[in-house]
BATIRO-799893 format. One record per residue: residue number from 1; residue in one letter; x, y, z of N, C-alpha, C in turn. Coordinates in steps of 0.05 Angstrom, whole numbers. Example, Ala and Ser with C-alpha at 12.3 -4.5 7.8 and 13.67 -1.06 7.14 Angstrom:
BEGIN
1 A 264 -114 156 246 -90 156 264 -66 156
2 S 257 -45 142 273 -21 143 258 1 157
***
This chain:
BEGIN
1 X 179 662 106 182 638 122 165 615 113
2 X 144 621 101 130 597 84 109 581 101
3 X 98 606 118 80 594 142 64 615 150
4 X 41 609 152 7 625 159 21 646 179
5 X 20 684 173 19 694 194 3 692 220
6 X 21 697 245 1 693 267 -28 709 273
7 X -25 742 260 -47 752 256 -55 763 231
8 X -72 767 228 -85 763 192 -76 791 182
9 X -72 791 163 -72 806 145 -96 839 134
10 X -96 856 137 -119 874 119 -125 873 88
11 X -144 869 80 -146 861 48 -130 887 33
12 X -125 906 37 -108 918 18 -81 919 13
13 X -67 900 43 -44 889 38 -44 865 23
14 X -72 854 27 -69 829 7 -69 837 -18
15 X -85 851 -27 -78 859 -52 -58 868 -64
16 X -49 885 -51 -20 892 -67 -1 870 -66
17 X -3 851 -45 14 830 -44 10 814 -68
18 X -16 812 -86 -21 789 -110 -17 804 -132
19 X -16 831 -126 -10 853 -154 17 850 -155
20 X 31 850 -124 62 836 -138 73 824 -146
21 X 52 789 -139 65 768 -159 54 773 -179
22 X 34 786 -187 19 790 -219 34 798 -235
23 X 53 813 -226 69 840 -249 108 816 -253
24 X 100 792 -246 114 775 -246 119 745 -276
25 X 91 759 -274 75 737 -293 87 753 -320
26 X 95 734 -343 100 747 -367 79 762 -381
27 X 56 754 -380 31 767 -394 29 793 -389
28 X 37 800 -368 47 825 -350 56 845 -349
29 X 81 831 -364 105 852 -370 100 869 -400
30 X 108 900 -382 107 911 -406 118 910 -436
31 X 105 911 -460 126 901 -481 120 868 -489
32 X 109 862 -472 110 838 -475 98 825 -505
33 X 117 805 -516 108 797 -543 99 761 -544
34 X 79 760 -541 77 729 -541 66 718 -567
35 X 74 691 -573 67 677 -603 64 652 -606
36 X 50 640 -574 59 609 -568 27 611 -567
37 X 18 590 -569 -10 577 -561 -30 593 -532
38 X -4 585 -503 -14 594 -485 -2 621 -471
39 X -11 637 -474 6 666 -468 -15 691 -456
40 X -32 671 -430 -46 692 -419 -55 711 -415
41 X -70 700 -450 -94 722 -464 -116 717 -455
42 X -133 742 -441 -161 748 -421 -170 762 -440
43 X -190 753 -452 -205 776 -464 -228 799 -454
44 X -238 786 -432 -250 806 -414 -234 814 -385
45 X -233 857 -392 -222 861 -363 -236 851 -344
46 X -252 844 -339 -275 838 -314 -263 805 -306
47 X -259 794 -321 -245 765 -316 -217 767 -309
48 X -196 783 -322 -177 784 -304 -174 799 -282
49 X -188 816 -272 -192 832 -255 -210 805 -231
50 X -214 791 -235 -224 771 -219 -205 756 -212
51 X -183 743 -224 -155 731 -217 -141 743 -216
52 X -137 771 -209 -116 799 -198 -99 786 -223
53 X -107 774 -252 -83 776 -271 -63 763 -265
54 X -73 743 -252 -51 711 -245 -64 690 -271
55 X -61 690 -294 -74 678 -319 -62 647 -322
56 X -34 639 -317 -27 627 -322 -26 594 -309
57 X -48 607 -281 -51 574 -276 -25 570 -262
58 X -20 543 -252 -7 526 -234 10 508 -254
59 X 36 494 -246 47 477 -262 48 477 -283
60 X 65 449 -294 74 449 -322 53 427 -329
61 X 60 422 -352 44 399 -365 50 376 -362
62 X 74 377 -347 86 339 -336 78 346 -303
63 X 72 368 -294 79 368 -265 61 385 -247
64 X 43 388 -237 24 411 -223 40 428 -202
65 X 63 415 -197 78 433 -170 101 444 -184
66 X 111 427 -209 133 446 -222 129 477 -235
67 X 148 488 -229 155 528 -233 152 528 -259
68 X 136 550 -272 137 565 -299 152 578 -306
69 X 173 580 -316 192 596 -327 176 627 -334
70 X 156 627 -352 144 653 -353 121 658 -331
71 X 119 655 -311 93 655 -301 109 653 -269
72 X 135 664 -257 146 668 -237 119 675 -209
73 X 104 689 -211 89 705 -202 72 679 -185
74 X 60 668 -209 37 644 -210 42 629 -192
75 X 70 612 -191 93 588 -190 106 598 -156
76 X 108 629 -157 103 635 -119 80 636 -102
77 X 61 634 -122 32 633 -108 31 605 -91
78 X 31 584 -118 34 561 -122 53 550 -87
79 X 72 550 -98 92 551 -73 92 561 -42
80 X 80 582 -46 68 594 -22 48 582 -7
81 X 36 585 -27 -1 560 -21 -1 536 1
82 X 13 520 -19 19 491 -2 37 495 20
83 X 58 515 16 65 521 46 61 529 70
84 X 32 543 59 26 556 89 -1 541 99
85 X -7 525 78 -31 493 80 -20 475 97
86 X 8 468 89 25 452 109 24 457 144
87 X 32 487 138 30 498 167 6 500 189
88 X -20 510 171 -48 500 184 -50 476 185
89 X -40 452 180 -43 424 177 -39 415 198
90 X -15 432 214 9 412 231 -5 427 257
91 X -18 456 251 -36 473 276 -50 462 276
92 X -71 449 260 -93 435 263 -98 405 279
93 X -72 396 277 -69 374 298 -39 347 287
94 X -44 351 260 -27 330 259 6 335 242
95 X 22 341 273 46 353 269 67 339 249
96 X 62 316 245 87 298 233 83 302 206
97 X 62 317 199 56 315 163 81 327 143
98 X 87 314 124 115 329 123 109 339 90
99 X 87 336 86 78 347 55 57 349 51
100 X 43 373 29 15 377 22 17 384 3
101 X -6 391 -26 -8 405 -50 -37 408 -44
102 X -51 440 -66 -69 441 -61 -78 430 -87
103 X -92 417 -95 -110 406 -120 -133 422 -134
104 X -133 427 -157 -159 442 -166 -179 421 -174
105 X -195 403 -152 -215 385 -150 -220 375 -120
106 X -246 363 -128 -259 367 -96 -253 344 -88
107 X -266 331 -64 -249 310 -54 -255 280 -67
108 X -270 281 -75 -279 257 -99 -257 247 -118
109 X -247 269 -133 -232 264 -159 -207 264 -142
110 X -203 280 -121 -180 273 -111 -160 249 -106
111 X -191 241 -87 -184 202 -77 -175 197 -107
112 X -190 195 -127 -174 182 -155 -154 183 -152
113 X -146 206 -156 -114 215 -155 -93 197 -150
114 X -105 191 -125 -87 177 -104 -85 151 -107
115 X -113 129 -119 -109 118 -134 -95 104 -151
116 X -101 125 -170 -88 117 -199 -54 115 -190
117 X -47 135 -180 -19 138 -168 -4 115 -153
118 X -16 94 -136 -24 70 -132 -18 48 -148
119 X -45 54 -173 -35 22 -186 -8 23 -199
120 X 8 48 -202 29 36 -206 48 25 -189
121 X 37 27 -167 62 4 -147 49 -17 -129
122 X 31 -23 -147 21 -50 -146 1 -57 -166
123 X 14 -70 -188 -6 -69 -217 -19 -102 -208
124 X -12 -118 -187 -38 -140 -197 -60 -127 -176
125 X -66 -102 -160 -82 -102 -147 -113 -104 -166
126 X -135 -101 -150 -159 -96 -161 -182 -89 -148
127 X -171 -91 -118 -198 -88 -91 -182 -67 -77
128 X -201 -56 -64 -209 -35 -52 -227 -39 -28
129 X -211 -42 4 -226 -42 22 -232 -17 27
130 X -263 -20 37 -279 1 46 -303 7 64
131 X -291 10 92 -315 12 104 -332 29 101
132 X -359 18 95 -381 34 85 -394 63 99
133 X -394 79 75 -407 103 86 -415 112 63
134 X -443 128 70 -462 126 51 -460 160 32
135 X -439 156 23 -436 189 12 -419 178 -18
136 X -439 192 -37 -439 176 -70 -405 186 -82
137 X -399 210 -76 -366 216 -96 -347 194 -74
138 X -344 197 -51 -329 173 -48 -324 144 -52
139 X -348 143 -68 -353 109 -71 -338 107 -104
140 X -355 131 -113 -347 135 -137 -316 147 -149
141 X -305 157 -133 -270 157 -130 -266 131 -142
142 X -274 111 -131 -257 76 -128 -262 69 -158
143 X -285 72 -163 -301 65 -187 -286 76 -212
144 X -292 104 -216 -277 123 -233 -253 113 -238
145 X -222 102 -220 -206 96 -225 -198 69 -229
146 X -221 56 -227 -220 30 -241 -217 4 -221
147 X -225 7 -199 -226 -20 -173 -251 -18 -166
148 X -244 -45 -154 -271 -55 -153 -271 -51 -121
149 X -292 -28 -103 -296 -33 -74 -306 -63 -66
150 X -298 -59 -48 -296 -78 -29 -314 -70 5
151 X -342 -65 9 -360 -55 21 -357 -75 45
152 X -346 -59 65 -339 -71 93 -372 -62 112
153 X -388 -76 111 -410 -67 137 -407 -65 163
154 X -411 -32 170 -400 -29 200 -422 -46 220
155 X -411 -36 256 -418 -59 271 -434 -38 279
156 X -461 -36 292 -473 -31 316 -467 -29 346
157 X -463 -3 349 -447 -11 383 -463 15 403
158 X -490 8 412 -506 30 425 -529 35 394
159 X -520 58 395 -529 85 368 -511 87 345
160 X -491 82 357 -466 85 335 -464 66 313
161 X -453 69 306 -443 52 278 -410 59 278
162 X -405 32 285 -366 37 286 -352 22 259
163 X -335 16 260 -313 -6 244 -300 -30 245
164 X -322 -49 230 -310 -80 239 -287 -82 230
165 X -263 -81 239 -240 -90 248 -232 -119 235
166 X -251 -134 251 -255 -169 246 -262 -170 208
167 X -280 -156 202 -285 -173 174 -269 -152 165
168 X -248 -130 158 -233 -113 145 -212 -138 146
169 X -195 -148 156 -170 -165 160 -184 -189 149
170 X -199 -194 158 -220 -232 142 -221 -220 113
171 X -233 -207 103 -229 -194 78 -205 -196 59
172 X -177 -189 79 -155 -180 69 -148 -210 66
173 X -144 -220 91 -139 -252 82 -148 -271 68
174 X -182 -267 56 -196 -279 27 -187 -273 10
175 X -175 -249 7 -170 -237 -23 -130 -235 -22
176 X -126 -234 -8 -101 -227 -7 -81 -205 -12
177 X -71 -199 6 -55 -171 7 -51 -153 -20
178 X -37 -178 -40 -32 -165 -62 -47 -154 -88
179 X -73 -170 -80 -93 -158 -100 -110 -135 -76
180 X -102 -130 -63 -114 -108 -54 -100 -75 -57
181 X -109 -57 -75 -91 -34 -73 -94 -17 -45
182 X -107 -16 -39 -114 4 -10 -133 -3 3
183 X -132 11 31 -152 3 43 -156 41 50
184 X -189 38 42 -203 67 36 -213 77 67
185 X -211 90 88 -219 93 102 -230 132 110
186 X -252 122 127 -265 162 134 -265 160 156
187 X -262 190 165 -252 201 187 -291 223 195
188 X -289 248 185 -311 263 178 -343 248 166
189 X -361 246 177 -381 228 156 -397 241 189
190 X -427 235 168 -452 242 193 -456 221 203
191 X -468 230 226 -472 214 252 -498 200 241
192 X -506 174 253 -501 163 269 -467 143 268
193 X -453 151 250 -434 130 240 -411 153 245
194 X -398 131 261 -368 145 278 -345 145 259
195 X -325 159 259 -302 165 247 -289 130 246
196 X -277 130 221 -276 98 227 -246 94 246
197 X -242 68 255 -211 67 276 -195 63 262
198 X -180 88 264 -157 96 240 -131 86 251
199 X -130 88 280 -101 72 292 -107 41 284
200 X -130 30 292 -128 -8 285 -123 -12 261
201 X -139 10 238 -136 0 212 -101 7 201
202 X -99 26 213 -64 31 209 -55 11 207
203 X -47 1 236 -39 -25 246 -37 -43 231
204 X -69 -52 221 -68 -76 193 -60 -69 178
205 X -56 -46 165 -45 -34 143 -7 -39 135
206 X 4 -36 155 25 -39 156 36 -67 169
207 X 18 -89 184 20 -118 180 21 -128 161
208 X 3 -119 138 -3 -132 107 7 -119 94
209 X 28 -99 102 36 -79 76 22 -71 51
210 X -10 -68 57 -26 -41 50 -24 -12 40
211 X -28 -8 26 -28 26 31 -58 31 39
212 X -60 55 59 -80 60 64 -83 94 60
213 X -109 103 48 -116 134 35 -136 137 57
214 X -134 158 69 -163 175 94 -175 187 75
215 X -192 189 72 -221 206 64 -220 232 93
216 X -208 248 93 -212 265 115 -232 293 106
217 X -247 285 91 -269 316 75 -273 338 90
218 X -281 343 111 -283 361 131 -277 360 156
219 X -255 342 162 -236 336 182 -214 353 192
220 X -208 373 180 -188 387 184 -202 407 213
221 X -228 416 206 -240 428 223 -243 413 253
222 X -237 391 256 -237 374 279 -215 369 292
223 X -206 369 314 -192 364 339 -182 336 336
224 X -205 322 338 -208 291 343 -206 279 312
225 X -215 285 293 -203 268 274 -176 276 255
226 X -158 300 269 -137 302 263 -127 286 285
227 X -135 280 304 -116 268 320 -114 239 315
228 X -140 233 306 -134 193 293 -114 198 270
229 X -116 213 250 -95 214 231 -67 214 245
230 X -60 228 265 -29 233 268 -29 214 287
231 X -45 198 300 -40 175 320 -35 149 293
232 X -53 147 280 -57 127 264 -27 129 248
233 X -7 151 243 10 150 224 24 139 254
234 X 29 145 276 55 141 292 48 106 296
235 X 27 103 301 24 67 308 28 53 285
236 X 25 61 257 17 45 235 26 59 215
237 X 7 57 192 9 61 156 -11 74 153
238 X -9 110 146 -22 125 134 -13 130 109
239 X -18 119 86 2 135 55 -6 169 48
240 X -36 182 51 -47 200 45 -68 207 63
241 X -71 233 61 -99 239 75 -116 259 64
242 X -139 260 48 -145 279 27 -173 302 48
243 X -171 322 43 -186 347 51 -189 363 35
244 X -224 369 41 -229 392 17 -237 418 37
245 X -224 443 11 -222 463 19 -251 487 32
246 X -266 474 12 -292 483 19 -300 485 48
247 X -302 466 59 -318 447 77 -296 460 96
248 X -272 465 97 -246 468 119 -245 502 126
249 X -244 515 101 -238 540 99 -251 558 87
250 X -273 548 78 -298 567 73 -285 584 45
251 X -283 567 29 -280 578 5 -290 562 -11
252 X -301 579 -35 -314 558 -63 -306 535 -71
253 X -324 518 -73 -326 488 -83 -298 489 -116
254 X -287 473 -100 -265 462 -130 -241 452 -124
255 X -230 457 -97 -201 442 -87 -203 427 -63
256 X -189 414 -65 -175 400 -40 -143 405 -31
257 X -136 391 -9 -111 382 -5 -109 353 -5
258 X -85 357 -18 -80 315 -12 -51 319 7
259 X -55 307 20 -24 318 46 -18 282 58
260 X 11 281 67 16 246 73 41 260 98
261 X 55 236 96 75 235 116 105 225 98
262 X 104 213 74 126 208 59 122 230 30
263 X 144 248 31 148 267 9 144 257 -22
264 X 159 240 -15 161 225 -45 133 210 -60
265 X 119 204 -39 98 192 -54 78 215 -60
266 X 75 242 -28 62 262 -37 65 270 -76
267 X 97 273 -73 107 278 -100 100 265 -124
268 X 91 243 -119 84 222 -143 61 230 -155
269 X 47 237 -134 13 242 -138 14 261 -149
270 X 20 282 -144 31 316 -159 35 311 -188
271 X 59 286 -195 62 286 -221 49 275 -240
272 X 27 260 -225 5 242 -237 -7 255 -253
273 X -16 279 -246 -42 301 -251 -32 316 -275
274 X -48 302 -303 -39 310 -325 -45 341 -328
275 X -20 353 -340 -26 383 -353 -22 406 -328
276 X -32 429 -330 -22 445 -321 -54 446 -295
277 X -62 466 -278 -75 468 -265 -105 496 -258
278 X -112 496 -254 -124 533 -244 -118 535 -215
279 X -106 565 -221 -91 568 -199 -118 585 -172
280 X -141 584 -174 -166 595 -169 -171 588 -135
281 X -175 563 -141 -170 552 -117 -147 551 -79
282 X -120 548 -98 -92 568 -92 -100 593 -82
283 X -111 605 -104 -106 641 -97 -121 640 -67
284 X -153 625 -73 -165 625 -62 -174 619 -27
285 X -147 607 -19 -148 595 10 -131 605 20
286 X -109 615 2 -80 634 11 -98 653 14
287 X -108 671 0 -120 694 13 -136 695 40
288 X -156 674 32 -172 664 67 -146 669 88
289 X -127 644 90 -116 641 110 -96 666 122
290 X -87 690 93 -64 719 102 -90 726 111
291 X -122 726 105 -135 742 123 -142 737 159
292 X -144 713 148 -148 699 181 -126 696 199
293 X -99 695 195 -75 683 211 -86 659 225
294 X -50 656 239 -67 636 262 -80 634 282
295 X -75 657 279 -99 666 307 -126 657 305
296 X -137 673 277 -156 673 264 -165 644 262
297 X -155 629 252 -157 605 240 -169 580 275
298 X -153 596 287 -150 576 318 -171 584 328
299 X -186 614 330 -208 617 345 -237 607 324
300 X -239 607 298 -262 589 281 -258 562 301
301 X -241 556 298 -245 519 311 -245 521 344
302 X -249 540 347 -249 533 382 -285 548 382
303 X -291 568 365 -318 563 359 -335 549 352
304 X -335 535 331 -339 504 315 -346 484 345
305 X -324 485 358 -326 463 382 -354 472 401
306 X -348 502 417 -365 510 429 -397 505 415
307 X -399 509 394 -426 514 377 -433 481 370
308 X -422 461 379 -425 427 379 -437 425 394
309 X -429 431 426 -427 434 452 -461 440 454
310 X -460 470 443 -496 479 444 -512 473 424
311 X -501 468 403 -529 445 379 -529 416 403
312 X -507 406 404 -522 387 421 -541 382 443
313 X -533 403 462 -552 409 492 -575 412 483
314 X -577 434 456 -610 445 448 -622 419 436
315 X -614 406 424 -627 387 400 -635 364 417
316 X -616 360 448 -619 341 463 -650 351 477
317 X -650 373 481 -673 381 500 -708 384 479
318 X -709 396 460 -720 389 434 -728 358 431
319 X -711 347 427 -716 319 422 -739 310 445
320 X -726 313 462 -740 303 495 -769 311 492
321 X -769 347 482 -803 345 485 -817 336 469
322 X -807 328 443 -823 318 417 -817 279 427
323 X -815 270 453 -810 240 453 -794 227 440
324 X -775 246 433 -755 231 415 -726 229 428
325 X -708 220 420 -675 220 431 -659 225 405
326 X -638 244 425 -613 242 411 -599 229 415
327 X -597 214 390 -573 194 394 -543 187 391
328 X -536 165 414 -507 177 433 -494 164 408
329 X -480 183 397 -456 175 386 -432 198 392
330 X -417 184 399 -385 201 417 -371 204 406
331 X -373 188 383 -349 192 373 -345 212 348
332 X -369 220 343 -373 239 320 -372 262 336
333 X -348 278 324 -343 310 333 -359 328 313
334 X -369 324 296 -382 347 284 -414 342 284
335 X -430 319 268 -446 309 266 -465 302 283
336 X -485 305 281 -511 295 303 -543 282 292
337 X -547 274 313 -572 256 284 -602 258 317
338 X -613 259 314 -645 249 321 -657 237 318
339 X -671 221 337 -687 199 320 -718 202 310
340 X -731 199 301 -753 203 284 -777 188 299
341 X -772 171 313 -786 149 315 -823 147 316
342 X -828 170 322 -856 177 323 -871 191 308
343 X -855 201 283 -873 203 261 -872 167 250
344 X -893 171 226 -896 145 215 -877 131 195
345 X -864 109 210 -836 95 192 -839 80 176
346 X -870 81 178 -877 48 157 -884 74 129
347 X -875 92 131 -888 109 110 -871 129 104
348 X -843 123 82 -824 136 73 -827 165 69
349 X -852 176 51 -863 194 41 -865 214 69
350 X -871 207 91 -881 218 108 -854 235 122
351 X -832 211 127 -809 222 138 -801 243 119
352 X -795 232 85 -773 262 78 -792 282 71
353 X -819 278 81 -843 305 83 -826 328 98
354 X -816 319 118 -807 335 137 -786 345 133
355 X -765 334 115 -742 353 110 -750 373 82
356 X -772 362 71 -774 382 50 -789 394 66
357 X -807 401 90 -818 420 102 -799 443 121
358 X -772 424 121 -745 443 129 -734 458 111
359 X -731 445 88 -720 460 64 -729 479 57
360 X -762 485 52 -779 505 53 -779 528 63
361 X -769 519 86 -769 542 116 -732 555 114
362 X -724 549 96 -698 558 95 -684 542 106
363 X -681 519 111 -664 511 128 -644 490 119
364 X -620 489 108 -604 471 93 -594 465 108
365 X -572 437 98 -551 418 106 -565 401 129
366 X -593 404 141 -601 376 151 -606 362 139
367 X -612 332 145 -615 309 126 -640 292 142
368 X -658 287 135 -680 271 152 -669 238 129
369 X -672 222 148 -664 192 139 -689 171 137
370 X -698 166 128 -721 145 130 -705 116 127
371 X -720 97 139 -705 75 139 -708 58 118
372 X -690 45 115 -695 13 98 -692 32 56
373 X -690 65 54 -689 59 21 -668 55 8
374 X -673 46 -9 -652 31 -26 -649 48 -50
375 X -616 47 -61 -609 57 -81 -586 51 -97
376 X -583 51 -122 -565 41 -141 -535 50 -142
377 X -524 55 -148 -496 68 -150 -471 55 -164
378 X -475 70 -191 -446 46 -207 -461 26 -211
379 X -490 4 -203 -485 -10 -208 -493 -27 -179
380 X -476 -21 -162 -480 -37 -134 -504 -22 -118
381 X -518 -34 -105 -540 -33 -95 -534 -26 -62
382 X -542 -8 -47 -547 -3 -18 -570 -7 -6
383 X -575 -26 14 -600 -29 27 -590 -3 49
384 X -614 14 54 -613 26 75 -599 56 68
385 X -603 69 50 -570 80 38 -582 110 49
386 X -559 122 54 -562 154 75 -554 144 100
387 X -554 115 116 -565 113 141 -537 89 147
388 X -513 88 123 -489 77 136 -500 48 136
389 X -515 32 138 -525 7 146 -554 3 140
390 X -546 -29 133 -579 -44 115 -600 -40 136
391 X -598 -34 162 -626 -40 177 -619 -25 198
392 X -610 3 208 -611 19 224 -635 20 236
393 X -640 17 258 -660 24 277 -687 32 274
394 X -669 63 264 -698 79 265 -690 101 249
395 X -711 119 236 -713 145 215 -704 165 244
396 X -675 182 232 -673 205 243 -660 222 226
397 X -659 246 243 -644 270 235 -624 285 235
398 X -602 293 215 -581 296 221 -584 332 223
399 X -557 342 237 -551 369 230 -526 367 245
400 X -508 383 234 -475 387 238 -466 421 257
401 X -442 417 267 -434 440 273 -408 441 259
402 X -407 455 238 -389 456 216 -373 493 222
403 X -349 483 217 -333 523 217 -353 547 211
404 X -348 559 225 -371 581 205 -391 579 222
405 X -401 569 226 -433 561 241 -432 586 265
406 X -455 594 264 -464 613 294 -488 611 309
407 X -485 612 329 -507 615 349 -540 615 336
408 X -536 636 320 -557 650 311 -566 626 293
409 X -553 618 274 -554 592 255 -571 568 281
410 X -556 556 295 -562 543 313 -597 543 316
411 X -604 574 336 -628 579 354 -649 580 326
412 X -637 594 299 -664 587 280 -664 559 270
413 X -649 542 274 -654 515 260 -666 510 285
414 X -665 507 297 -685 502 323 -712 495 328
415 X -719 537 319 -736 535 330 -759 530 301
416 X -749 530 280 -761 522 249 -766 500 253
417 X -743 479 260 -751 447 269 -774 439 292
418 X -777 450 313 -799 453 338 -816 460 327
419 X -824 477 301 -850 482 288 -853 469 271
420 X -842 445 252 -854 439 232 -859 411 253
421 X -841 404 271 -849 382 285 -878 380 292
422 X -890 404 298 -906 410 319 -931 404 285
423 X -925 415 272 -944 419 244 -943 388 234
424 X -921 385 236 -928 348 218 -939 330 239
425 X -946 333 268 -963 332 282 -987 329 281
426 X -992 349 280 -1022 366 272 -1040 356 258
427 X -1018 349 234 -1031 338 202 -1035 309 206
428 X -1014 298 217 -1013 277 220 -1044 263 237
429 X -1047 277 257 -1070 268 279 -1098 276 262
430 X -1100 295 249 -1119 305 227 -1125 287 217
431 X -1098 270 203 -1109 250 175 -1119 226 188
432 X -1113 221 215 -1125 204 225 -1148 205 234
433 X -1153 226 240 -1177 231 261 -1204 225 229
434 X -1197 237 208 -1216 238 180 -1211 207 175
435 X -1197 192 174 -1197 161 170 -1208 144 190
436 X -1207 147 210 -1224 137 226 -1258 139 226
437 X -1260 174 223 -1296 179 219 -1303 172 195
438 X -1283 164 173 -1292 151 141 -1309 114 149
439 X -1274 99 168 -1277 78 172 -1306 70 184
440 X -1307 91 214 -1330 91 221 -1362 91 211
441 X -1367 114 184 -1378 105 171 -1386 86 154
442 X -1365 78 144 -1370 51 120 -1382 33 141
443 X -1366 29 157 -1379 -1 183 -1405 8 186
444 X -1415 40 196 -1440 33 200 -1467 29 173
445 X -1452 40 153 -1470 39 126 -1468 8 120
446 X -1449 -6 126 -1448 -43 129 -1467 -54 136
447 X -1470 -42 169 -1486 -57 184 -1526 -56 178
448 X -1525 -23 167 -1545 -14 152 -1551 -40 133
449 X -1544 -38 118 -1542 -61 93 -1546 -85 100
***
């Protein structure tokens, strides 16, 4: 049927299931005589025994979704893959999607993709709107394929950081529709900075006849920003929406999906992608998902949600005793940030003290933000950069409730954070207390004198 079973699979049915497209594959077949260049030769058993002997990769060399004549096996993987990607797509929230491929690249090179695919149906473009968010392969997508961004500064609204609206359209009307190839928009990004408004920017999108590409990176795992995507396609102009697999489905860093609402352009993009593919990635999310079903797949995200629910309550109550706040941003479903404000801000060194005093303690994927640093990129310059905006408030702290996540994850980032708080404290009142009895001295050895 070409769609995610409802309950998962046992890995030894999966196996025999990839041993059967394997014995499909020409390299395979017994007898087999090959004399061509590519004829999926492994020279270590240990390496094909790692790709169950699917050697031949994905697509042709004009086409990443077109069938291999010798490589049948591969070419149903292939086919299978994106089919049952499609089907978690439309479970995940946004039913109208009527096409997906999985890509062997992460979501960076992706956006290119989509891109390049682009300037050919509009060769005087050269700008690239983009409301700003401070994460380097998306910026660098634009760059890589040869446009010049176009850095939209979001608005301040509370804590949040939303999407000016007003200067995205003032923008479009300085430069003009036709030198603009797309307008770049994110869905997924850390808090303090909200999913951008994907129904308004639709809207303009399809007033100015736009194409517009979602950055959806770890969106798929969300409720709410599958739901701006499939709202934003019914009000307006979505052309694409790119997701990486990692971040969605807990598999190794190297694919994405690029998925839209018009076949044909999905299709364009597919044929863009010179040469043939690794099919690693493929094998790799098909197997996740025959293990998980949809069952499987539906109860991770209704966990994900619950485990938001309690990083937030805890981090809110935390915060409170260290005098600090969490700050309200609503609109971010995954993401959460803290504010810093009482360690020392006039003193950069001091804030990312503290995330390397987290890192230490084992504790990854938080981000401590110090305010006001600046950094290069391509070329273009960010005041403020990590922090979405030139002059955010105040130094805080991020941490996410991402798929996967458990309880247990949760209560030790916790209580590791409550102690180094409590230690950069400590040190902190120390170094003062020794600078003051220094100061104290010198004045009185002054007055001596």
């Amino acid at each position: 049927k070409g769609k995610c079973p409802e309950d998962g699979w046992d890995e030894s049915t999966i196996e025999l299931f990839l041993h059967e497209l394997a014995i499909m594959d020409s390299n395979n077949f017994l007898g087999n005589c090959g004399v061509g260049e590519r004829e999926g030769r492994v020279l270590s058993g240990l390496v094909a025994r790692r790709h169950y002997r699917l050697i031949h990769g994905i697509g042709r060399s004009g086409d990443i979704s077109a069938v291999q004549p010798k490589a049948a096996g591969s070419s149903l993987l292939n086919k299978l893959t994106n089919s049952v990607v499609l089907d978690v797509i439309k479970l995940a929230g946004v039913r109208t999607v009527t096409s997906c491929f999985v890509v062997p690249m992460a979501t960076g090179m992706s956006l290119t993709l989509c891109f390049l695919t682009l300037r050919h149906k509009r060769p005087k473009a050269k700008y690239i709107i983009w409301p700003r968010i401070d994460q380097k392969s998306c910026f660098k997508s634009m760059i890589t394929a040869g446009f010049e961004p176009v850095v939209i500064e979001n608005i301040l609204e509370g804590d949040e950081l939303r999407t000016d609206l007003k200067a995205v359209e003032a923008k479009i009307k300085t430069l003009g529709a036709e030198s603009i190839l797309c307008v770049h928009s994110t869905t997924s990004c850390f808090a303090p900075r909200g999913p951008d408004r994907l129904e308004e920017l639709a809207v303009i999108c399809a007033n100015y006849d736009i194409p517009h590409i979602v950055n959806n990176a770890y969106g798929v795992q969300s409720s709410k920003c599958m739901h701006l995507i499939q709202q934003g396609a019914r009000v307006g102009r979505i052309d694409a929406f790119v997701q990486s697999l990692d971040k969605n489905f807990m598999v190794p860093v190297g694919g994405a999906i690029i998925a839209g609402f018009n076949e044909s352009f999905i299709q364009e993009i597919s044929k863009m992608y010179p040469g043939r593919a690794s099919a690693s990635p493929s094998l790799d999310v098909l197997i996740t998902l025959l293990s998980l079903g949809t069952s499987g797949y539906k109860k991770l995200l209704k966990e994900r949600k619950e485990m938001f629910s309690y990083l937030s309550s805890e981090l809110k109550k935390l915060a409170d005793n260290h005098s600090e706040r969490l700050l309200e941003t609503p609109h971010n479903p995954i993401s959460l940030a803290m504010s810093l404000r009482n360690l020392d801000e006039t003193n950069d060194a001091a804030i990312t003290q503290l995330g390397s005093m987290l890192f230490t303690r084992q504790v990854s994927g938080a981000r401590v933000v110090p305010c006001g640093s600046v950094q290069t990129v391509n070329n273009y310059t960010f005041k403020g950069f990590m922090s979405h905006a030139n002059d955010y408030p105040c130094a805080y702290l991020n941490a996410a409730s991402a798929i996967g996540i458990k309880k247990q994850d949760v209560d030790v980032f916790l209580k590791r954070l409550d102690k180094c708080l409590k230690t950069f404290r400590k040190e902190v009142k120390q170094e003062k207390s020794i600078n003051e009895t220094s100061d104290a001295d010198t004045a009185t050895e002054q007055l001596e004198d």
